[in-house]
N, C-alpha and C positions, 0 to 999 in steps of 0.2 A: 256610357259604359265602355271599357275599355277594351279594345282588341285581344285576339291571343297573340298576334304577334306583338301588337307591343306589348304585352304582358312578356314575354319571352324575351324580348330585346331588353326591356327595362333591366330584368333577370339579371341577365347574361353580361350587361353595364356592369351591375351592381356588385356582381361576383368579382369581376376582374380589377374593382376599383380596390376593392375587398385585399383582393390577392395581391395587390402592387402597395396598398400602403404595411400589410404585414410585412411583406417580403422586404421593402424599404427599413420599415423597424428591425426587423433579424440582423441585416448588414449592419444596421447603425448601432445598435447594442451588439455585436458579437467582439469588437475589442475589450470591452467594460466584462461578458461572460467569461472571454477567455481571461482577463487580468484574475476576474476573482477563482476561479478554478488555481490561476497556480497560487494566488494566495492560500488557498481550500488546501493545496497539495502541501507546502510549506509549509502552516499549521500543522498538520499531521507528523511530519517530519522531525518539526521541530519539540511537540507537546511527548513524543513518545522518551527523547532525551531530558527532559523536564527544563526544555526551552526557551519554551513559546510567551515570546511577552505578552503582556495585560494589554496592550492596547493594538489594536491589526493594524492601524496605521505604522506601525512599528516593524510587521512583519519582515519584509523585505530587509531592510536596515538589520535586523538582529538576524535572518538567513548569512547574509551575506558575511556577517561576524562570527559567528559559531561554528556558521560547515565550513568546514574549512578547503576541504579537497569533495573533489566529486567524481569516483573512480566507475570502470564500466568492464566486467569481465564476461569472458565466455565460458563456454561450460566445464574445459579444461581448467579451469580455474586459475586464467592468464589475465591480465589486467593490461585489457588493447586501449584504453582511452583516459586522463586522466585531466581533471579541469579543478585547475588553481588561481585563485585572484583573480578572476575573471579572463583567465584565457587557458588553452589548451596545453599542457605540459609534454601530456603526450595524446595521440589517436586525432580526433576530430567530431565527434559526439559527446554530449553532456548526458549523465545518469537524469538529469532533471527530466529531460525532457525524452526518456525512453517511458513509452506506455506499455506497462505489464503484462496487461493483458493478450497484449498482441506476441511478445515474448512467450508468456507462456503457452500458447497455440502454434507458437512456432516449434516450443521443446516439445509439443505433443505430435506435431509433424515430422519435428526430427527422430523423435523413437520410433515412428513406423516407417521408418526409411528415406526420408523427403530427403532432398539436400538443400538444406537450413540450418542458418547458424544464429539462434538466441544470442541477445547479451542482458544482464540484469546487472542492475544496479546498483553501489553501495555510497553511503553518505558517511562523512568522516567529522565529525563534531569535535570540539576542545571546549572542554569546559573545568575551569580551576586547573590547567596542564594535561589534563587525561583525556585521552582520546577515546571516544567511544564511537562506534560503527553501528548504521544505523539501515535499517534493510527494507524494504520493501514488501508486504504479500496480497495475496489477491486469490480468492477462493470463491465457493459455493455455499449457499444461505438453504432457507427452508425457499423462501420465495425470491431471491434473488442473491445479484453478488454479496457480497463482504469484500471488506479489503484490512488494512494498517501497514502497520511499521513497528517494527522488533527491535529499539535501540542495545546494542550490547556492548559489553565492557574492551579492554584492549586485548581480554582474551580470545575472544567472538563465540566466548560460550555462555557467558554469564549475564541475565537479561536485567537490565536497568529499568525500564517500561516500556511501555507496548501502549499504542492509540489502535480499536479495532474502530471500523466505521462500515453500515450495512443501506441498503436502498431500501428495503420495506419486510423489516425482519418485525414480527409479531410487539405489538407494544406489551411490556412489562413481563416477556418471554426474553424471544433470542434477539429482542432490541435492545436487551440488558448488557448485551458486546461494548457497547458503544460507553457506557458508564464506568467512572472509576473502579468504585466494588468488584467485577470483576476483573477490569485491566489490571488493577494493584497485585493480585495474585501470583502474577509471573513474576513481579519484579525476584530477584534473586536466586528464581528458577534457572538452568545449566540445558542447554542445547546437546550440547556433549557430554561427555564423561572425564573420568581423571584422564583415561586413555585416548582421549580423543575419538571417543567410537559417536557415532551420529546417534540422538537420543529423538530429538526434535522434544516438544511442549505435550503432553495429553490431556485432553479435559475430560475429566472421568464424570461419567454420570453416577452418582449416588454418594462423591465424594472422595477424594486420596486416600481417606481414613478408614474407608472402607472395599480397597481394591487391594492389588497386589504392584500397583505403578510405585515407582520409587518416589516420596515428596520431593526430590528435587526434581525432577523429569513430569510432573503433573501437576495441576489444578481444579478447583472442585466446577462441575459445569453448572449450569445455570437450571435451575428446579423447574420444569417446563419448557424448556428449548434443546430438547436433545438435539432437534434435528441441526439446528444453528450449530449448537456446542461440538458436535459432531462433524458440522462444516467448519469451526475455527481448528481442530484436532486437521484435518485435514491439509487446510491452505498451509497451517504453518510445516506442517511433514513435505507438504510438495514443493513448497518454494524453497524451505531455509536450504532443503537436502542438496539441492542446486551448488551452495557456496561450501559442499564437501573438498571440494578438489585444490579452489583457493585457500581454505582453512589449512589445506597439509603443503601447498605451496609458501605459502608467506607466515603463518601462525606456529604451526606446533614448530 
């Protein structure tokens, strides 16, 4: 029979071998997680402009062709960074590789005082001559994040599609973001107005047809996901509103 120390020593082996070959795998697989995250981001990017080729192996190749420019402003809505052809035209930061999230807790530090300066993102797509702008968001779920991408026309009001995508939003509820049916709804929807007044996207619970939102400024929410539908109403009010100040610099 066997000791308690060696019962404990064996243990104590056992764990650390444990912990050295995971930790060996993390490192060795974390080039191949990170490859496929920017593929995962690309996708997204690319599928909200109706982009995205058929095959992933494709991905990169068809990014590299379609975005054409990849621009980074701050909140005055000044364009400090811009990456073309693969190198910097102007700044020295790529939109690709700014994380949202972190922007957007910086904008939230910046409005209660901090001294912090956000930049977000814009992707600039050609496709058959037209350039369409293609945007970033990132919000709040019933159970966790949400995120997408708002591809828009050359006017930056007029929505082409939209990719939502969520961590663990309720199946056949507010997982229903993530499916065409309702992404298709925006397309044609208007961020703005004729005036140029900020509208942002609402997803109305009980339906456009049955509110007082304008159809073009709305879409019908999801029949059992208010709380979801209510977080996509949100993400896209708090992020697009962001690209006010660019839209009356470079747009109207």
């Amino acid at each position: 029979m066997f000791s308690n120390k060696y019962i404990f020593t064996y243990a104590a082996v056992m764990v650390t071998v444990v912990a050295v070959i995971l930790s060996s795998a993390a490192t060795l697989l974390q080039p191949l997680q990170e490859k496929n995250e920017k593929i995962e981001k690309m996708s997204g990017i690319l599928a909200s402009a109706e982009l995205k080729p058929a095959e992933k192996s494709e991905m990169l190749k068809t990014y590299n062709e379609k975005i054409v420019e990849e621009w980074v402003i701050n909140t005055d809505g000044e364009i400090v960074s811009k990456y073309k052809d693969g190198e910097f035209v102007k700044g020295d930061f790529r939109a690709f590789d700014i994380k949202l999230e972190d922007e957007l807790h910086k904008l939230d530090q910046m409005e209660k005082g901090k001294d912090v300066e956000p930049h977000f993102p814009i992707y600039i797509a050609k496709n058959d001559g037209e350039r369409i702008f293609i945007i970033p968001v990132r919000g709040k779920g019933l159970w966790g994040p949400i995120w997408g991408n708002v591809a828009l026309k050359n006017d930056f009001r007029t929505i082409v599609g939209t990719t939502f995508g969520h961590k663990s939003e309720t199946p056949g509820l507010g997982a229903e973001i993530a499916n065409k049916p309702f992404q298709n709804q925006f397309i044609g929807k208007t961020i703005f107005n004729e005036d140029y007044e900020f509208t942002s996207i609402e997803v109305v619970k009980g339906g456009v047809e049955n509110s007082n939102v304008d159809p073009k400024h709305g879409v019908d929410a999801i029949s059992g996901g208010t709380i979801t539908s209510n977080g996509v109403s949100s993400m896209l009010k708090e992020v697009l509103s962001v690209y006010k100040p660019f839209v009356k610099k470079h747009i109207i």
